[in-house]
Structure formats: C-alpha cells, structure tokens
N, C-alpha and C positions, 0 to 999 in steps of 0.2 A: 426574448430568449437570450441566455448570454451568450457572447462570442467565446470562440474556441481561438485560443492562438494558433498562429502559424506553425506548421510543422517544422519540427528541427531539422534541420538535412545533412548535421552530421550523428556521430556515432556517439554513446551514451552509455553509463555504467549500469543504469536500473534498467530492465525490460518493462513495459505499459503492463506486463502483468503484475511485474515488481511492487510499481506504485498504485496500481488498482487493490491488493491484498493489504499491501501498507496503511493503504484509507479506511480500507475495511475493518483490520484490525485497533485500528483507533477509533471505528465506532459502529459498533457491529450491526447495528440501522439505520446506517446513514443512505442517504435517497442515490441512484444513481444520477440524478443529477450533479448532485453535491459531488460525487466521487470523478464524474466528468471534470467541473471545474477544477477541482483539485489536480486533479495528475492533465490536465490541458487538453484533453479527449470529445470526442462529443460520444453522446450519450448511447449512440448505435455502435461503438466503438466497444465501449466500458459494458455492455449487454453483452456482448460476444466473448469479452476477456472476462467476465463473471462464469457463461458460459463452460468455457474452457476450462476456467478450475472450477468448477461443477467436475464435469467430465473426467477432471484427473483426478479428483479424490481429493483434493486441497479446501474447499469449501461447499458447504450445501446453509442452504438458505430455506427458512419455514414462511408464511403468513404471520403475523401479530395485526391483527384488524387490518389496516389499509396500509400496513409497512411491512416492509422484510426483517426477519432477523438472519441475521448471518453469522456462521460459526466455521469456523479456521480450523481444518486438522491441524494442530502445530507436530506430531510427529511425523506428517507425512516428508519423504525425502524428496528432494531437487532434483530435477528432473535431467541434469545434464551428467554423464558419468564422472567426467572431471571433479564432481562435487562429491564425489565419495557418500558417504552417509547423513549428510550435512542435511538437516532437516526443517522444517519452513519455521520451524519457532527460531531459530538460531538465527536465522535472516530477519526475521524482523525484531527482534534483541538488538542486532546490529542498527537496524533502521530508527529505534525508539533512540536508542544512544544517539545518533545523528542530530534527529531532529531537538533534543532535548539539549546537545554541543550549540545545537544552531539559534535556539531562545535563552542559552543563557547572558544576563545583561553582565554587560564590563564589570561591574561589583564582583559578578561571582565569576570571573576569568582572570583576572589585574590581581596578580599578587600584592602590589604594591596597597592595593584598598582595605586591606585586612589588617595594617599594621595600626 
C-alpha cells in the first residue's frame, strides 16, 4: 500500500476538502485511492470528506460497473458566509488555472522565447 506523508502541522490555503473535489473534478472516476495519494490523505480520510460533500449537496456519485462516477454540483455555494455567493464551479476555475500556471514549461512563461 502506498505511504501517506506526514501531516503538515501548520496552516494551509486549501481545505482536504478543497483538494479532494479538485481530484474529483479532474477526473470524475478516479479510484479513492488515487484521490488519497493525490491530496496526501489515506484513503479512510478521502471516504469521510467524499462523504461530507455528499451530505452538502456539492457531490453525489452513481455505480459504472466496479467504479464510481462522480458529479460536482458546480452551482452549489460555499459554505462559509464570508464567501458571499461564490459557487463551487468558481473555486475550481481558480484551481484548473493554478494547476495549468503550475505545468506550464519555461517556453510558454519566458517572454524572451517567443522572439
């Protein structure tokens, strides 16, 4: 089985639930295992925070033979009032742009490589 890294012991911008809907949303049957390794969780972790947005209305998941499919309300709102109206598609819009800043190679970031 693979290891889980060590807990971070300080404080952090995304919540585990953050980057558990962010894995999801990149692949809408991907195995909770997968989704563990991913966001650094073990796998009884990532069951409870799938769970959870079950529960809120942010995700519900069907059978496809021996795999889950999983589907994202993206209008559902954020759960913290602070966030005004700001709705779950909006956060991972933000998240796709991140990760997509974060694979672009020096070519496509270096002004200089264009000329």
């Amino acid at each position: 089985m693979d290891e889980v890294a060590e807990p971070y012991a300080s404080w952090t911008f995304l919540t585990n639930h953050a980057r558990v809907l962010a894995a999801i949303a990149e692949n809408d049957t991907t195995r909770i295992r997968d989704i563990a390794a991913r966001c650094r969780l073990t796998e009884r972790a990532v069951q409870r925070i799938i769970a959870d947005l079950e529960e809120g209305g942010y995700l519900t998941h069907s059978r496809q033979g021996r795999s889950n499919l999983y589907r994202i309300a993206p209008d559902t709102v954020l759960r913290h009032p602070a966030d005004g109206e700001a709705a779950v598609a909006g956060l991972l819009a933000l998240l796709v742009r991140h990760e997509r800043a974060g694979t672009a190679t020096d070519a496509d970031t270096d002004p200089d490589s264009q000329r």
